[in-house]
N, C-alpha and C positions, 0 to 999 in steps of 0.2 A: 182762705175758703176753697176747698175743690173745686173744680170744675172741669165741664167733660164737653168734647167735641165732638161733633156728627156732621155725617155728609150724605146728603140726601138726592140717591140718583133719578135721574129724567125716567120719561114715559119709554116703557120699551127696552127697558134700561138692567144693569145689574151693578152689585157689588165689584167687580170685578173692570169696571169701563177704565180707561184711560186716565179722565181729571179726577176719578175717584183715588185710584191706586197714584197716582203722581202725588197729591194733595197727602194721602199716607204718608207716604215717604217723607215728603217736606215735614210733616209733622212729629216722625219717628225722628227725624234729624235731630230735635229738641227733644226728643227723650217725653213726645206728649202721644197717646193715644188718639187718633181717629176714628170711630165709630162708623161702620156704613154699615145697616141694618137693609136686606134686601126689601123691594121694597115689592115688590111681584106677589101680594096678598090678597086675599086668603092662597089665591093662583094669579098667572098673568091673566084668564079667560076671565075669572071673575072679579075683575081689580075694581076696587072704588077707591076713591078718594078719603072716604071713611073708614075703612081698614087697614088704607097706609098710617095715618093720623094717628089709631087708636095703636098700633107696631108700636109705633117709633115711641109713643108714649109707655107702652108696657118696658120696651130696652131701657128707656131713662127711670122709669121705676126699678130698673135691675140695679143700679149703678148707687154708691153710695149718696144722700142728698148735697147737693149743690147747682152749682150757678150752670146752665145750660147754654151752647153756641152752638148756633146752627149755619152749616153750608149747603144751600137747595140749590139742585141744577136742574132749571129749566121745571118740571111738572114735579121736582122735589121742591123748587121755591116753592110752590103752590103749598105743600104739607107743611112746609116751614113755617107757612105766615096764617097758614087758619090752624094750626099747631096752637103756637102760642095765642091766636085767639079764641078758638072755640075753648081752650085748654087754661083759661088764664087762671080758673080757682083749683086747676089743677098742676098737672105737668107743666102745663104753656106759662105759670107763674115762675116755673125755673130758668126760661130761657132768657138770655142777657145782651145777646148781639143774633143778627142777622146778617149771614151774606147769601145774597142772590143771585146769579147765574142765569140771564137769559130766563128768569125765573115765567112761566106759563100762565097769567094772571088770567088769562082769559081762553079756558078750553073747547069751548061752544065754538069761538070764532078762530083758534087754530085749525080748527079738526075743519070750518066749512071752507078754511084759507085753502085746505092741502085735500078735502075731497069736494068740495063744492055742497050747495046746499041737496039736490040733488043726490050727492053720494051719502050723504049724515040719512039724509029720508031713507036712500036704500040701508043703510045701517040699521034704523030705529025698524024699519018696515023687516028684516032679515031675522034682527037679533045679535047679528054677529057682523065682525069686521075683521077681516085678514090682511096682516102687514108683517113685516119685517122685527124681528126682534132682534135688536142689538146684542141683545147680553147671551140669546141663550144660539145666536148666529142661524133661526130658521124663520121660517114660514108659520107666526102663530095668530091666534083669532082672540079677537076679546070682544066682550059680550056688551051690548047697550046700555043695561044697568050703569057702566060706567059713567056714559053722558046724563044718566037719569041723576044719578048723586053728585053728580058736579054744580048741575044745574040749582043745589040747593046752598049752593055756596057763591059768595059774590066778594071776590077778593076787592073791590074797590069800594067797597061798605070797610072794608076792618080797619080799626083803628089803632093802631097801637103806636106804644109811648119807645119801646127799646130801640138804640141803634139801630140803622138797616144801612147798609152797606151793596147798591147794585150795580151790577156789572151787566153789560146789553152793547152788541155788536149791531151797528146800522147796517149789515148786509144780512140779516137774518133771517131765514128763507121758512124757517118754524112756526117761531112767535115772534110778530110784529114789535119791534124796540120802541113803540108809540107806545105799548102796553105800559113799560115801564115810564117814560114821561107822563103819561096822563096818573097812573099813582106815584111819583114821586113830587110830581109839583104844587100836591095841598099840602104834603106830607113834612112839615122842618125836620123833622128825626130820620128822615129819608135822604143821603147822597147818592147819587146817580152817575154812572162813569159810563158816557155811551166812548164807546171802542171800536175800531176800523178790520172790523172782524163779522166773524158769522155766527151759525148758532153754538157752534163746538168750544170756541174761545180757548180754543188750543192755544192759539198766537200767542196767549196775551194769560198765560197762568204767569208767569215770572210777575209781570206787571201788579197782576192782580194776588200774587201770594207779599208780594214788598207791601200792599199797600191790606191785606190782610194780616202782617204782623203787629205795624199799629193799633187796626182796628179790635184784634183781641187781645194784644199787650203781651203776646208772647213771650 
């Protein structure tokens, strides 16, 4: 049966990050395709959560039909897992393993961890929010609507049956590695690898690509 692999970058983020091209390579080694669809849609100013979701679903409608595995990092977990649920009589029916990455479960309480609740008010009160863009290396703004569509999403309502594979460093200065414990421990199809690391989980790719060979039978 085909099947095809994707990697799904953090908030802020591009094709081009570090664990995305590393995780390339490891996969090019085997002679396998890794997929990283940017994820900066329609724009980074107007990004929702729902236009990452509905990308990544048009790129796996590109691809011949088969079995789909996904790798989210950090606010790509996020697309990862309400992916294959919003998407289960669609796209989200294809996907067959989960690995998560510091995955972003909870963005309402990232965003008030790293600006306070105060800063989120000035946000929704503005419109806009200016911070730092990893991928494209400036000074960019994104627009409220984001927190607006996040909000209609509750990663600890989805239920799903596939594999999930997470990885969550207890020094995580982003997203709270609680986030991960509180959905891992209803969850039996949920393993959980809390790691002595931070949000990046640079340390700990080797670790975590040995223990992702297993997991998608490479």
């Amino acid at each position: 049966m085909t099947e095809h692999f994707f990697y799904l970058h953090g908030f802020a983020s591009s094709p081009a990050s570090g664990k995305a091209q590393d995780f390339k390579a490891r996969f090019a080694q085997r002679g396998l395709t890794l997929h990283i669809p940017d994820l900066n849609v329609p724009s980074f100013e107007e990004l929702t959560l729902s236009a990452m979701i509905a990308h990544v679903a048009a790129e796996i409608r590109r691809l011949p039909y088969g079995a789909v595995n996904l790798i989210g990092s950090s606010m790509g977990g996020a697309v990862a897992l309400h992916l294959a649920d919003r998407l289960r009589d669609a796209e989200g029916g294809q996907v067959a393993r989960l690995l998560l990455l510091a995955p972003a479960l909870d963005f309402e309480a990232n965003r008030i961890n790293q600006l306070s609740e105060e800063g989120v008010r000035a946000w929704r009160e503005s419109g806009w929010l200016s911070l730092f863009h990893y991928g494209e290396n400036a000074e960019k703004r994104v627009h409220y609507g984001l927190m607006e569509d996040m909000l209609t999403y509750d990663a600890f309502q989805v239920d799903l049956k596939q594999p999930i594979l997470i990885y969550h460093g207890v020094h995580d200065e982003s997203v709270d590695y609680r986030q991960s414990v509180r959905f891992a421990e209803t969850r039996p199809n949920v393993a959980l690898r809390l790691v002595d690391s931070d949000h990046q989980l640079r340390d700990q790719v080797d670790t975590i690509w040995a223990e992702a060979i297993t997991f998608f039978n490479l």
